[in-house]
VOKOLPA-716750 format. One record per residue (C-alpha): residue number from 1; x, y, z. Coordinates in steps of 0.02 Angstrom, whole numbers. Last residue first. Example, Ala and Ser with C-alpha at 12.3 -4.5 7.8 and 13.67 -1.06 7.14 Angstrom:
+-----+--------+--------+--------+
| seq |      x |      y |      z |
+-----+--------+--------+--------+
|   2 |    684 |    -53 |    357 |
|   1 |    615 |   -225 |    390 |
+-----+--------+--------+--------+
end
This chain:
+-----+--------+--------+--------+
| seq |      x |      y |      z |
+-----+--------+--------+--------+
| 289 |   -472 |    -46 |    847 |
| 288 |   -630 |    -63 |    788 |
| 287 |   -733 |   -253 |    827 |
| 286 |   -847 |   -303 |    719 |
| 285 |  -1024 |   -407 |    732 |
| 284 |  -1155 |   -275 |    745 |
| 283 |  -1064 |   -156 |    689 |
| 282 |  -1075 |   -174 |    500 |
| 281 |   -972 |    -68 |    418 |
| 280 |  -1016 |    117 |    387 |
| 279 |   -854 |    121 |    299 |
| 278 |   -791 |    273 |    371 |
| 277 |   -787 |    183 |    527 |
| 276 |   -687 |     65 |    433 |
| 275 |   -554 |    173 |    465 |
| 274 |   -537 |    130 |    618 |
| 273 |   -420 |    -38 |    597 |
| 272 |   -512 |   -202 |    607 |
| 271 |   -590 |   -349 |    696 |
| 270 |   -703 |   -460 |    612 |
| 269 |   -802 |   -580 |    743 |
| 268 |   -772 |   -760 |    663 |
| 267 |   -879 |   -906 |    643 |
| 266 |   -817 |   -933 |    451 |
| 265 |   -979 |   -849 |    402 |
| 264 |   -935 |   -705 |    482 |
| 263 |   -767 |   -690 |    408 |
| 262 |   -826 |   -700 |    250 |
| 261 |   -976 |   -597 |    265 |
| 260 |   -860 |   -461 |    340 |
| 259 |   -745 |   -484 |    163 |
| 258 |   -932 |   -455 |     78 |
| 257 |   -927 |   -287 |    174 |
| 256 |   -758 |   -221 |    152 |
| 255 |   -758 |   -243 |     -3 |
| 254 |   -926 |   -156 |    -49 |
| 253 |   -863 |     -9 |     69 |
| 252 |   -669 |    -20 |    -26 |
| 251 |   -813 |     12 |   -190 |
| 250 |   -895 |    151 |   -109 |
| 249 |   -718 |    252 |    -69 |
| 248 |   -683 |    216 |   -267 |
| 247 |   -825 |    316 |   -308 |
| 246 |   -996 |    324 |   -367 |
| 245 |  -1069 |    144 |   -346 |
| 244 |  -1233 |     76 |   -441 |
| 243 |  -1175 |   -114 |   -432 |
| 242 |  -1121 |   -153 |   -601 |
| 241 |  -1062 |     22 |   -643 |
| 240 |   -938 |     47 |   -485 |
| 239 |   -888 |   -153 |   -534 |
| 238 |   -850 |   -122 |   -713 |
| 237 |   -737 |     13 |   -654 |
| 236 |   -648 |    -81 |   -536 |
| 235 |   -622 |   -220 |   -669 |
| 234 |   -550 |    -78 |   -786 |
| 233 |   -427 |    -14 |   -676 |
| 232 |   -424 |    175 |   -706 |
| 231 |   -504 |    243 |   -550 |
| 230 |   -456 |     87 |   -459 |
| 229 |   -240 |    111 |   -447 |
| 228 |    -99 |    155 |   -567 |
| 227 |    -92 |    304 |   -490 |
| 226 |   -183 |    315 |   -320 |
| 225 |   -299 |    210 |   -232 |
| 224 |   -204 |    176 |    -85 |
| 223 |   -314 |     93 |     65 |
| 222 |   -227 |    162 |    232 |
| 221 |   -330 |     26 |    351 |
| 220 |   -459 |   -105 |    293 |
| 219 |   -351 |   -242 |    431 |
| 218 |   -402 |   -420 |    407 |
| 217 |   -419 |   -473 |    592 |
| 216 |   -506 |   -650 |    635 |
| 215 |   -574 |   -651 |    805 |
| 214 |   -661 |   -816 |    902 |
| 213 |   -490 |   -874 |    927 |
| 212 |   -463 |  -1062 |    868 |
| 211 |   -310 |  -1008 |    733 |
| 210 |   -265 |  -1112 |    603 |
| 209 |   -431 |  -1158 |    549 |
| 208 |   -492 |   -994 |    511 |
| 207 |   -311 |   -946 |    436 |
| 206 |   -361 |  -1081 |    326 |
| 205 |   -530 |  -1016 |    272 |
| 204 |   -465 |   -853 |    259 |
| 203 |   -344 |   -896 |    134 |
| 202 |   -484 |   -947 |     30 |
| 201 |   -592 |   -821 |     61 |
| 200 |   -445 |   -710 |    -12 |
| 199 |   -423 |   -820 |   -169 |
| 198 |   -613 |   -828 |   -195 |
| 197 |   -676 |   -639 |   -177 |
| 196 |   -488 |   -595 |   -296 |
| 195 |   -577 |   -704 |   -432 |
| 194 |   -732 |   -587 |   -420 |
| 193 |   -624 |   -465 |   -480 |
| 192 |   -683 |   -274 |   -447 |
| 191 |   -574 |   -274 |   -268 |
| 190 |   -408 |   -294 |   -369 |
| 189 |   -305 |   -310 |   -192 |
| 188 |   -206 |   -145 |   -154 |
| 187 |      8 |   -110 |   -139 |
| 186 |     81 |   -145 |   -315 |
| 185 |    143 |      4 |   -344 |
| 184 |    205 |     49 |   -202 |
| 183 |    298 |    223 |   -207 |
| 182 |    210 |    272 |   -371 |
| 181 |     49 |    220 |   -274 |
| 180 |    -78 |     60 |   -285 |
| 179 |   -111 |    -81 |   -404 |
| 178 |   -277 |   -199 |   -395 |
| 177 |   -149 |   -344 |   -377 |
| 176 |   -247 |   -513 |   -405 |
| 175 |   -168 |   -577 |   -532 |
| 174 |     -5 |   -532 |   -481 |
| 173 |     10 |   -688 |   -368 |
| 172 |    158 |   -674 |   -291 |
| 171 |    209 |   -514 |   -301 |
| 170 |     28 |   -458 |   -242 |
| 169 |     36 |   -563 |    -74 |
| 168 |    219 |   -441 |    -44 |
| 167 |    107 |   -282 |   -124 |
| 166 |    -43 |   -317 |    -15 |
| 165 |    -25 |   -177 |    137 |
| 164 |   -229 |   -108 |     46 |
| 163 |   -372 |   -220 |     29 |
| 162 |   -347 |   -334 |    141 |
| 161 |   -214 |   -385 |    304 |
| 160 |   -241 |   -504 |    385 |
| 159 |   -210 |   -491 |    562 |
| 158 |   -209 |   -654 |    665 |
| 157 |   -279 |   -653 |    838 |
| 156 |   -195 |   -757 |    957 |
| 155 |   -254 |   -808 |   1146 |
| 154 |   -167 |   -796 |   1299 |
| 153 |   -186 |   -902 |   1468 |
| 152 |    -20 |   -960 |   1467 |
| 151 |    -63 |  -1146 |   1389 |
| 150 |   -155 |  -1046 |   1272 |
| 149 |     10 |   -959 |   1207 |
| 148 |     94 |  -1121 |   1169 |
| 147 |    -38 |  -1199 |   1075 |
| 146 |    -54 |  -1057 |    968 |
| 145 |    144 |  -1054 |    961 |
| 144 |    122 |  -1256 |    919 |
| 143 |     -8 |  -1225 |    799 |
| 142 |    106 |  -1084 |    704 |
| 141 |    253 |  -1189 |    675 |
| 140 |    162 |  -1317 |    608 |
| 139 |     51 |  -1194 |    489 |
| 138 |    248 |  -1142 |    431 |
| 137 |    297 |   -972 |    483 |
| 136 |    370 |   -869 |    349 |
| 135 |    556 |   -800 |    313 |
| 134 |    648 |   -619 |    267 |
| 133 |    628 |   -469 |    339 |
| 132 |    770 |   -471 |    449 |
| 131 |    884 |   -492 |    279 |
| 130 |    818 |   -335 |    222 |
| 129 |    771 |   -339 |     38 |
| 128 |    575 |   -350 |     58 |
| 127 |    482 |   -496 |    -51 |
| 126 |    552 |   -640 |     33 |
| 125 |    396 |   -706 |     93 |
| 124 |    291 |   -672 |    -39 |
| 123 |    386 |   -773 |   -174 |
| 122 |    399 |   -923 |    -94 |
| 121 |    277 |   -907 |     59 |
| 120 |    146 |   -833 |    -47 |
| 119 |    190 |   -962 |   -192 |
| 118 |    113 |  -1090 |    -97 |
| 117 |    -54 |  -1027 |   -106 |
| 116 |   -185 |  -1190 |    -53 |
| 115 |    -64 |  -1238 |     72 |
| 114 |    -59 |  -1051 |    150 |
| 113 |    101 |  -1028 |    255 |
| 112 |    100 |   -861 |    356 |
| 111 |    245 |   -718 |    348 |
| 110 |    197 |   -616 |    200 |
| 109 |    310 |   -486 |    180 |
| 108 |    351 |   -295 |    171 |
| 107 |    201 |   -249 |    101 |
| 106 |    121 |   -349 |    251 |
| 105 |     41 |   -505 |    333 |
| 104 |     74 |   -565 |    488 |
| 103 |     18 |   -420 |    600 |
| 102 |    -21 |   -564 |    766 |
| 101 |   -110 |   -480 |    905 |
| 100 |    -85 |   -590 |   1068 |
|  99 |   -233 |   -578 |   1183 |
|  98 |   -220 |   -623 |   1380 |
|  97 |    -96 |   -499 |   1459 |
|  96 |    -42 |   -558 |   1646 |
|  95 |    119 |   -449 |   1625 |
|  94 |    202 |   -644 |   1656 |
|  93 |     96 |   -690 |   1541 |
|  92 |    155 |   -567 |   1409 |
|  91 |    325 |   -579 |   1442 |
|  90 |    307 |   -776 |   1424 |
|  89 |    218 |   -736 |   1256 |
|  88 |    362 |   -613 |   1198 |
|  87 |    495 |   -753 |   1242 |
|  86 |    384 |   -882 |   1148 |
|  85 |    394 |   -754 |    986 |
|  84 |    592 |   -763 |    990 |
|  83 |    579 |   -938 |    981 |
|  82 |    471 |   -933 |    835 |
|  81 |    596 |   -856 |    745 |
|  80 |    559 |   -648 |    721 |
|  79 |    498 |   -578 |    534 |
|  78 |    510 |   -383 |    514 |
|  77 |    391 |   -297 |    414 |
|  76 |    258 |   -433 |    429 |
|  75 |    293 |   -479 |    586 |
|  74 |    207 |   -328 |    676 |
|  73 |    194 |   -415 |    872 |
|  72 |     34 |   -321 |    945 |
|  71 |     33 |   -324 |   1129 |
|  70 |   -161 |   -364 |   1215 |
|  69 |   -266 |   -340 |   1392 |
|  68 |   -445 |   -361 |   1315 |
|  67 |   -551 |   -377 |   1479 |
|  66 |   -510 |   -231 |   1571 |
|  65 |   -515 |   -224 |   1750 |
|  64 |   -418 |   -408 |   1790 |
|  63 |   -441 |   -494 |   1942 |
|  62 |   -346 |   -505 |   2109 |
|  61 |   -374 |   -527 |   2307 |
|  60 |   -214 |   -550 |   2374 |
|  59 |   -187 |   -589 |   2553 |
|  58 |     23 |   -584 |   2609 |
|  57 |    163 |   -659 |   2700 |
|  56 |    336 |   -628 |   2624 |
|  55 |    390 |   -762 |   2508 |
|  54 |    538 |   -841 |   2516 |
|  53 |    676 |   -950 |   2408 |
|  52 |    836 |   -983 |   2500 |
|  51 |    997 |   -929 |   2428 |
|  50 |   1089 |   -912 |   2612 |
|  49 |   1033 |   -725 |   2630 |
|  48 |    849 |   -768 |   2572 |
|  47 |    795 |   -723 |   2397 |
|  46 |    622 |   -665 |   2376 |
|  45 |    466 |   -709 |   2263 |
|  44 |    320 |   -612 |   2232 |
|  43 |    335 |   -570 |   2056 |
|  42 |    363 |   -777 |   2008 |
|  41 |    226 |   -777 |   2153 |
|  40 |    119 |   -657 |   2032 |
|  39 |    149 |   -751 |   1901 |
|  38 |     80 |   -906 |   1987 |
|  37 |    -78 |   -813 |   2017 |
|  36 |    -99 |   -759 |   1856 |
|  35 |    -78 |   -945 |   1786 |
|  34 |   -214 |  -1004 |   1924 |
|  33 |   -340 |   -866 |   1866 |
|  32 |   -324 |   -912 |   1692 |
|  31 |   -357 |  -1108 |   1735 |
|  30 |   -548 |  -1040 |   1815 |
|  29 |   -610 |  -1011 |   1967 |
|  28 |   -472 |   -968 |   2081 |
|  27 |   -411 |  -1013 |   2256 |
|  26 |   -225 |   -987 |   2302 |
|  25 |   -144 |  -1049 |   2467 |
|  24 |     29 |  -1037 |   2513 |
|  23 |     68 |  -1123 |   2684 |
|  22 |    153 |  -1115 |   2874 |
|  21 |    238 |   -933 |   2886 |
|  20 |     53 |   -879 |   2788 |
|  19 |     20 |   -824 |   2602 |
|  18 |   -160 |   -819 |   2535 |
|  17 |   -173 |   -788 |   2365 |
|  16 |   -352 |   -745 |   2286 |
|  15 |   -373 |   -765 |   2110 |
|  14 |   -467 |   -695 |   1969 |
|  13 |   -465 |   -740 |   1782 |
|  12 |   -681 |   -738 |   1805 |
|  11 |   -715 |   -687 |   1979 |
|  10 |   -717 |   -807 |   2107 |
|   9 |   -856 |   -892 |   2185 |
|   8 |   -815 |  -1031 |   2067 |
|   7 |   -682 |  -1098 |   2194 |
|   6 |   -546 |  -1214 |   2128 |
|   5 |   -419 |  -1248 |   2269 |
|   4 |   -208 |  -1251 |   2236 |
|   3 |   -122 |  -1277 |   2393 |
|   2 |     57 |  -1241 |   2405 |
|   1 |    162 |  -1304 |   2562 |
+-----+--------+--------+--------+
end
């Protein structure tokens, strides 16, 4: 009654369903094209008057436009349980989306368990009053939603957030805080330490292995500099001198670029907010959102 036939003449995610009173018959080239063509029976489907399942007769021919087809779930403010996030991957599938963008990290909270960093799950976590905004995802937790999503055709890109959205990472390690704003005072990373370099590669590195997709996220939007922020923190300072910079603005550019390095060399494409494009970042491997 349903035939299921792999055809590499079709297009990549694309299906063709086939509906007659006798059969159902979908052809696809890929896994991807079989999900979406099982959602759209779940779309499909009617109810008979005595309860009985049906399908009206149809040809489909169907494959996605646009190749990015993403929701952004913002954790970091407010966390949701893991069940919570299956329901939003099932909605996704069933909308036939196929990227998951993950904003895990935030001033609110820091939502992501980092072995190397405990303290950002025991401090971090819990560093908004609310009590929606409190709790982390375990690296357990998050291998079996990664797991979960690519069984539905959807990869997850983690956002990481760097320089600026720091304060809940900053209130656990205050070492690295590179201050901020009267309202958030503790809201940059201290991009003149060469210590901050290591802790954030660091964290990278496991995010890196947490996640298989090919893009890593870390952000560079609404950097603070502010009171209390770079153009009096000595290390900043030190840094402008060392490397020949004017301003503040050229020293989020140095950032930004050795943090693209990182990513890189981890065997990720950086993807990031649009205000890098002030940045002059390096295009050739970046994504702007």
């Amino acid at each position: 009654d349903l035939c299921f036939v792999r055809n590499p003449a079709c297009p990549p995610e694309g299906y063709t369903l086939h509906i007659t009173p006798d059969n159902i018959k979908i052809e696809a080239a890929d896994n991807a094209g079989f999900t979406y063509s099982v959602q759209t029976l779940r779309q499909w489907v009617q109810t008979g008057p005595d309860g009985e399942i049906l399908f009206q007769c149809v040809d489909i021919v169907d494959a996605p436009r646009i190749k990015w087809r993403s929701f952004m779930l913002d954790s970091g403010r407010q966390y949701q349980s893991p069940a919570t996030i299956k329901k939003y991957i099932d909605m996704a599938s069933l909308l036939k989306m196929n990227y998951f963008h993950w904003h895990l990290t935030e001033g609110l909270g820091w939502r992501v368990e980092i072995k190397q960093y405990p303290l950002l799950t025991q401090k971090g976590a819990y560093a908004a009053v609310g009590e929606e905004q409190q709790g982390f995802y375990s690296q357990e937790e998050i291998k079996a939603l990664v797991d979960y999503a690519a069984a539905r055709n959807i990869t997850i890109v983690p956002e990481i957030d760097m320089p600026g959205h720091a304060t809940a990472a900053n209130k656990a390690y205050p070492e690295y805080s590179g201050g901020g704003t009267e309202e958030h005072p503790e809201f940059t990373f201290n991009v003149g330490k060469e210590e901050t370099y290591t802790y954030l590669t660091n964290i990278l590195k496991e995010i890196a292995a947490l996640f298989p997709s090919p893009y890593l996220h870390i952000g560079g939007d609404e950097v603070a500099y502010g009171i209390k922020a770079w153009e009096t923190d000595p290390h900043v300072q030190a840094l402008l001198k060392r490397e020949g910079l004017q301003t503040v603005k050229e020293a989020e550019r140095y950032f930004m670029h050795r943090m693209t390095d990182v990513v890189n060399s981890l065997g990720k494409t950086l993807v990031g907010w649009d205000e890098l494009l002030d940045l002059n970042v390096k295009q050739d491997n970046t994504i702007i959102m």
